[in-house]
C-alpha positions in Angstrom: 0.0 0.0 0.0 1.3 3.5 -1.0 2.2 5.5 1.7 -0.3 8.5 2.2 0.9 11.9 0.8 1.6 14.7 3.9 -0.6 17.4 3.9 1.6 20.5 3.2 2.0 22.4 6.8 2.2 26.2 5.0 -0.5 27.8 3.1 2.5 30.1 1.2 6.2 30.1 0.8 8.3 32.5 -0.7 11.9 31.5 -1.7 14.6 34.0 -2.4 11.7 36.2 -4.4 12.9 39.3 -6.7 11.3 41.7 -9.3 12.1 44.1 -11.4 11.2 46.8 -13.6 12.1 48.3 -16.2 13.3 52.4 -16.3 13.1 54.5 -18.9 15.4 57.6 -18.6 15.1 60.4 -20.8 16.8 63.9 -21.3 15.6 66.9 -22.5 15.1 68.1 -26.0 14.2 71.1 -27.8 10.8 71.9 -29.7 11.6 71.6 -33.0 13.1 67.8 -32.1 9.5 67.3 -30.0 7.4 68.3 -32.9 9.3 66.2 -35.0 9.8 63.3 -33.3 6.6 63.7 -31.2 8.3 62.2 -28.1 11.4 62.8 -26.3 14.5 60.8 -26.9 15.3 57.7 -24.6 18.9 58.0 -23.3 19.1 54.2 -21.5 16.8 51.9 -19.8 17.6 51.3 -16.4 16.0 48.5 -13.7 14.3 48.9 -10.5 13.9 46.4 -8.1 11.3 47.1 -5.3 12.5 43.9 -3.8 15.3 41.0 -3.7 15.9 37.9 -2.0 12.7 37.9 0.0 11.7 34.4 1.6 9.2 33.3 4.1 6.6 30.9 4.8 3.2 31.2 6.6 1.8 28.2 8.2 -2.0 27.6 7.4 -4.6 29.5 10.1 -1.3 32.1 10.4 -1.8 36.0 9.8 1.3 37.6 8.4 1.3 41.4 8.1 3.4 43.7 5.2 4.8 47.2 5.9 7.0 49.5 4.4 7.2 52.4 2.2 4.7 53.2 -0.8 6.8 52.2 -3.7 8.6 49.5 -2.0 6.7 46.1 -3.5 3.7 45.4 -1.1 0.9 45.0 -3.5 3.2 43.6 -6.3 3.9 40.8 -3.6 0.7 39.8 -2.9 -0.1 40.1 -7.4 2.7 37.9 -6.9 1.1 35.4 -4.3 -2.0 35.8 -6.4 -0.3 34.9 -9.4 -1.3 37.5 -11.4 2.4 38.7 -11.8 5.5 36.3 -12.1 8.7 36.8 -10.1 12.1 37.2 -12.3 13.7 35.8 -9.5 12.8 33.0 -7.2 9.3 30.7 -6.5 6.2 31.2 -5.2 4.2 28.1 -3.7 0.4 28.5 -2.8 -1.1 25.4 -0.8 -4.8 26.8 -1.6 -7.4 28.7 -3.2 -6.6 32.4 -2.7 -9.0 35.2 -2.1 -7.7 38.3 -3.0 -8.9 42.1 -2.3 -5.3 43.9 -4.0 -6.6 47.4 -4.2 -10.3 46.8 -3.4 -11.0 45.7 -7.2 -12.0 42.0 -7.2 -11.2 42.2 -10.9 -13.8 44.3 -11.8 -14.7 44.9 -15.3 -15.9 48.8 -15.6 -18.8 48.2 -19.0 -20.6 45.0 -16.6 -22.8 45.8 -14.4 -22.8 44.8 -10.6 -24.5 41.5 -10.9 -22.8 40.4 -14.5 -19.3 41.4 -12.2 -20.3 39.2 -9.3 -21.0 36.3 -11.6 -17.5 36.9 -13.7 -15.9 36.9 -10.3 -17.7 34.1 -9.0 -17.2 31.9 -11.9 -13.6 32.4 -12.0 -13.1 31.2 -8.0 -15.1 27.8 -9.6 -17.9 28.6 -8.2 -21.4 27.1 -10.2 -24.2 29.5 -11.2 -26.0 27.5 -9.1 -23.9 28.5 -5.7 -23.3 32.2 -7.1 -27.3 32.3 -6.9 -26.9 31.0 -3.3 -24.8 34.0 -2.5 -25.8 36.3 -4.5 -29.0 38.2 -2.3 -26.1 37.9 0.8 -23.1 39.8 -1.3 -25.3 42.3 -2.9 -27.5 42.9 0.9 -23.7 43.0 2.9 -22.3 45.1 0.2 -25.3 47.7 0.4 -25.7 48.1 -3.5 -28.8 46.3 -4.6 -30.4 49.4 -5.8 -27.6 49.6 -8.5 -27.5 45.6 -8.9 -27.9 46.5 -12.7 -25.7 49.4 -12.8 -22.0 49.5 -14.6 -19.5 49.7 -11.7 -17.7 52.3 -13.8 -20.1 54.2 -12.2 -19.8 52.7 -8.6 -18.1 55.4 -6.3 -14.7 54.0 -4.5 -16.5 53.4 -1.6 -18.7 51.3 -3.2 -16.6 49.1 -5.4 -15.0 48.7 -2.4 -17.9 47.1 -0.2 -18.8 45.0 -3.1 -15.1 44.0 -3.5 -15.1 42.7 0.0 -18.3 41.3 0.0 -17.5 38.7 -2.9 -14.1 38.1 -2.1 -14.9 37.1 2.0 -17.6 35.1 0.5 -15.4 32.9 -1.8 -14.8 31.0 0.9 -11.1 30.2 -0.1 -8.7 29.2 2.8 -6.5 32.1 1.9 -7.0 35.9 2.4 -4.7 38.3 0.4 -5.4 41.7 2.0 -4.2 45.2 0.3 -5.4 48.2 2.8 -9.2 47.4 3.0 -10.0 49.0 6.2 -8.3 52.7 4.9 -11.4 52.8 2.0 -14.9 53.8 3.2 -16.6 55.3 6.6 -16.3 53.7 9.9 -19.4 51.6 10.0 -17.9 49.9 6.8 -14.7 49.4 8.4 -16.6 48.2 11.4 -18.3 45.5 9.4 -15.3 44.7 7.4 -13.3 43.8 11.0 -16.1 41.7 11.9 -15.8 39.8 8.9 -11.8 39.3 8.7 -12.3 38.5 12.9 -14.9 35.4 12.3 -12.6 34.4 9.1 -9.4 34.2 11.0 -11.5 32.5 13.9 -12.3 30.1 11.4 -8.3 29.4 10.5 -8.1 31.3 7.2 -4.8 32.2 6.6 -4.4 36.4 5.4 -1.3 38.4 4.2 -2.4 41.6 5.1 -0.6 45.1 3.8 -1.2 48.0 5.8 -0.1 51.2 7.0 -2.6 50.3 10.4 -0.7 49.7 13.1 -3.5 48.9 15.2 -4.7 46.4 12.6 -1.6 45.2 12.3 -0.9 44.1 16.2 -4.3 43.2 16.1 -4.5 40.2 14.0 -0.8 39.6 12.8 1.9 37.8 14.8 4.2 38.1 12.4 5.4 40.9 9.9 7.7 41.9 6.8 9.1 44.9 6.3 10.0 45.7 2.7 13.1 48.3 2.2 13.1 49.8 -1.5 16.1 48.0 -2.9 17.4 46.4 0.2 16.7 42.8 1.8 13.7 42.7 3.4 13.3 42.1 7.1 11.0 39.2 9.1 10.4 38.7 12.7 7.5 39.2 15.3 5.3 42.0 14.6 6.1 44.3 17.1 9.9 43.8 16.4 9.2 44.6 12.5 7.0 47.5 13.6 9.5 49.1 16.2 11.8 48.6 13.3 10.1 50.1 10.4 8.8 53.2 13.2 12.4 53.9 14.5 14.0 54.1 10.7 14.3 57.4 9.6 13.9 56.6 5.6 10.6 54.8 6.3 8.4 59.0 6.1 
């Protein structure tokens, strides 16, 4: 008899991650070469790597936090977790379905309206459009938008896109959480609702990745953190450590 396969302990792990981008750098010219040309002249392409060298795990039920500078990598990490964007250096291995609110967008596609945007979504988690109906009456109710349930989000405010966002995504029910700064969009009774929601999930032993600026959010529901230093190695450790750190460095304003 075969022996069983091991369950895999960590929901992500990150091995000795980097990514780059590409910089254009340009010099001046004068108008008769811009009316010419009709662009300025490139003088080299340079690269920028927010990050290098970055490795951690986090264990399944485990709440990881992300700080650091804007500009530093902590969305592209979690597109990168998502697998929407692909590393040029390292791996990425995700031990689950992923459920991710990067920027408070779900995905949305501007010309479809709320309910075409909730099936979209929902179909591309694997859900049936037999369970979407189950949800559907719950997202659009939690979210507060069923007056515009036939209205193009292009027209959705931020703060609604952003309620709808959550709603969908916390209702996917995947085992991983991928949050990018939910609780600094909308009023207080959203962000009220939204902590209930991530507090039951957790309680339930979802795992989240969670980029915020928050410290109280942060010590709240993290033990861990990562701070990410614009071209430098990251740094890992218990969450009050990489806060005290990331506080106390003078190139972190």
């Amino acid at each position: 008899m075969p022996p069983k396969k091991r369950r895999p302990r960590d929901a992500i792990v990150v091995k000795d991650v980097g990514i780059k981008f590409a910089i254009n750098r340009r010099r001046r010219i004068g108008v008769k070469n811009l009316l010419i040309e009709g662009r300025t002249a490139t003088t080299g392409v340079g690269e920028y790597w927010p990050f290098r060298h970055l490795s951690f795990r986090v264990a399944k039920g485990e709440s990881v936090g992300v700080i650091g500078r804007n500009g530093c990598g902590k969305s592209t990490l979690l597109r990168l977790v998502a697998g929407v964007m692909l590393p040029d250096e390292g791996t990425i291995q995700v031990n689950g379905g992923v459920g991710a609110m990067i920027e408070l967008s779900a995905g949305f596609v501007g010309d479809l309206t709320a309910r075409e945007n909730v099936y979209l979504i929902s179909s591309l988690h694997g859900f049936t459009r037999e369970q979407t109906d189950e949800r559907f009456d719950e997202i659009m109710r939690w979210a507060g938008v069923m007056r515009f349930v036939d209205t193009p989000v292009m027209h959705f405010s931020s703060g609604m896109r952003a309620r709808l966002a959550f709603s969908i995504v916390t209702r996917m029910e995947e085992p991983i959480l991928l949050v990018d700064e939910v609780l600094a969009v909308g009023d207080r009774a959203f962000r009220r609702k939204c902590a209930a929601v991530i507090e039951n999930m957790l309680s339930d032993g979802r795992t989240m990745l969670l980029v915020s600026h928050n410290e109280s959010d942060l010590r709240r529901w993290c033990t861990r953190g990562i701070y990410l230093r614009r071209e430098q190695d990251p740094l890992e450790g218990p969450i009050e450590e990489i806060l005290e750190m990331y506080l106390d460095d003078p190139d972190q304003t």
